[in-house]
N, C-alpha and C positions, 0 to 999 in steps of 0.2 A: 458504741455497743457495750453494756452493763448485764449481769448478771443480779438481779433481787432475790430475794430470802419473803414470802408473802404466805401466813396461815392463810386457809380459806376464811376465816373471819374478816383479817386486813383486805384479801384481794375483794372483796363483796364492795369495801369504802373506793375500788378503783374497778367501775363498772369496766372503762374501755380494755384495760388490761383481760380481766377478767373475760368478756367476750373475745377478746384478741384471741387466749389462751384456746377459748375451746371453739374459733373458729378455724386455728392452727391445725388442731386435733382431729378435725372433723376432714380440712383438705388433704390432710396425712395418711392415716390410718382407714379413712372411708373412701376416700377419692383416689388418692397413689395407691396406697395398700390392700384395697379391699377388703380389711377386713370384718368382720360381721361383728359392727359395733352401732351401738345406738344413736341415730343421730334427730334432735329435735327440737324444730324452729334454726336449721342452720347448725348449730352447737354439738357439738361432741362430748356429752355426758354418762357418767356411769354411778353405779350405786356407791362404788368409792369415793368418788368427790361427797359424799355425806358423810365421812367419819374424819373432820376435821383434818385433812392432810397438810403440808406444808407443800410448798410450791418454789420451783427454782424457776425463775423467767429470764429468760435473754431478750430484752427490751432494747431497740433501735432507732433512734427517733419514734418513742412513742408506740411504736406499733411493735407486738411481739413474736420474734423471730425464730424462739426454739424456748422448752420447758421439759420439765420433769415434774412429778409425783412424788410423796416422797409420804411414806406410813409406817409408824410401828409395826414391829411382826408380832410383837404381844397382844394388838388387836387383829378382826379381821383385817386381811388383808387380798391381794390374787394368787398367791402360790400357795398358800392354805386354804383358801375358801373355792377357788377356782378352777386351781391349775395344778393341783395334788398330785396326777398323775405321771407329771413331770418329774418327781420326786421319786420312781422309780421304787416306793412303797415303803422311804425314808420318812421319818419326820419334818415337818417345813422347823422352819427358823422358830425357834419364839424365845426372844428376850430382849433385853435392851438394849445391848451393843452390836444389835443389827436390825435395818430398818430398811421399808424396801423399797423398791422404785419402780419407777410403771407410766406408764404415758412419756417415751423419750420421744422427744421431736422436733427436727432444724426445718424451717422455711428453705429448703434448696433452691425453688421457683424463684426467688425475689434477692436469696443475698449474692455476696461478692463471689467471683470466682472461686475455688477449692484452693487450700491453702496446701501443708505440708501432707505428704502421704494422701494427695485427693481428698479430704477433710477439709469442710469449712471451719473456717474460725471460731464460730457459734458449737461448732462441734467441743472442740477442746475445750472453748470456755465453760461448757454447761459441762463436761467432764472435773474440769479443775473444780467446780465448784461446787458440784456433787462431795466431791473429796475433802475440801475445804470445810461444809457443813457438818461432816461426819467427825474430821477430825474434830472440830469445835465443842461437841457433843459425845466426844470418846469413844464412838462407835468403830466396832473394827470390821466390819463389810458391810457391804449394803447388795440383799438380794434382789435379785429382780428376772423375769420372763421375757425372753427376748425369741429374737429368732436368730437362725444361722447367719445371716447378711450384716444384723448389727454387731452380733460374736465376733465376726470378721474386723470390723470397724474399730469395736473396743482395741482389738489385739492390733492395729494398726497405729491406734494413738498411744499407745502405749500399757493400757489397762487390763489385763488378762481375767479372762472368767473364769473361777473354778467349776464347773459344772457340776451339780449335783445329783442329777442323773440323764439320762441319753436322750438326744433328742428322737419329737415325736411328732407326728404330722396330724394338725389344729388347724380344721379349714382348710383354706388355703397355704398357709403358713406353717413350716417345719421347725417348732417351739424346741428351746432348752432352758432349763431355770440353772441357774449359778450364784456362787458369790463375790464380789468384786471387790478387793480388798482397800481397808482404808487405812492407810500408812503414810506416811513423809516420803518415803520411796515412790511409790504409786505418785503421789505429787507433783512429785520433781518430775518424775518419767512423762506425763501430760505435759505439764510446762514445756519441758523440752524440746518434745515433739511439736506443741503446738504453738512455740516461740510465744511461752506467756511473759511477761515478766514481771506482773502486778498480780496483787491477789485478785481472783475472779468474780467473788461476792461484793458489793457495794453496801453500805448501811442500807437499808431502806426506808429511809425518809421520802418525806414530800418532797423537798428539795432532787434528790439524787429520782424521785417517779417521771419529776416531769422534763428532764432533763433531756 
């Protein structure tokens, strides 16, 4: 199990991932989660996968088992463009050392049992490497819209959100936007918890795709 670094450009040259990703999405968020999102021809797609995002894939033999989003706040993004009220009538994020995240999601159905703290593996590694990229990129948080259940989760692996204002009930779902700090500390503290001991990102070559 690997973690990839993929623009939406790259992931288009790797159809399977690509469908993997937003058939993940779609059993996630539409099927587990109910929540009222678009889904079409099977796939879980949004207006934001068209403003060239980067992409974190947790890839398993080939088939992909958890991902993330991951966008500027200087451009649109969902806690600006969508989810403002969250914001509690602050300003959202916008500048370059913070970027935001959105579509987090582990294949619970299919992988290994729960690791430390109830948390799959996939859990902590798509954490570490959330944090990894950011570091790489000088970023110091990365915002993102969550709900109460995952808030819970972050603060179990060790990653605390700051919230940026109170949560609000979206749907079905009782939303809080925060920021989730990206330090060497924050790091470590994943790793730990999540017994990592190798960096989480892999190059993303051809070589390391089909692996």
């Amino acid at each position: 199990m690997k973690v990839v670094a993929l623009s939406r450009s790259a992931l288009l040259n790797h159809s399977d991932l690509m469908f993997g990703m937003h058939r993940l999405r779609r059993r996630v968020f539409r099927e587990r989660l109910d929540w009222d999102v678009s889904v079409s021809d099977g796939l879980e797609i949004d207006q934001y996968d068209a403003l060239a995002p980067t992409y974190l894939l947790v890839v398993d033999q080939r088939s992909v088992v958890g991902c993330v989003r991951l966008l500027p706040t200087t451009g649109r993004n969902m806690l600006a463009n969508t989810f403002p009220v969250l914001l509690d009538g602050r300003d959202a994020p916008n500048t370059t050392t913070i970027w935001e995240s959105s579509r987090f999601c582990v294949d619970t159905q299919t992988l290994e049992s729960p690791t430390t703290n109830g948390l799959k593996s996939a859990t902590f590694l798509l954490f570490a490497a959330m944090i990894e990229w950011g570091l790489q990129r000088q970023l110091q948080a990365i915002a993102t819209v969550t709900d109460l259940r995952m808030e819970r989760i972050l603060r179990r692996a060790g990653w605390h959100l700051d919230r940026l204002g109170s949560p609000r009930q979206i749907g079905n779902t009782k939303a809080v936007a925060g920021l989730l700090p990206v330090t060497e500390a924050a790091l470590r503290a994943v790793q730990v918890m999540g017994n990592i001991r190798e960096r989480a990102i892999v190059t993303p070559s051809n070589a390391a795709l089909a692996a």
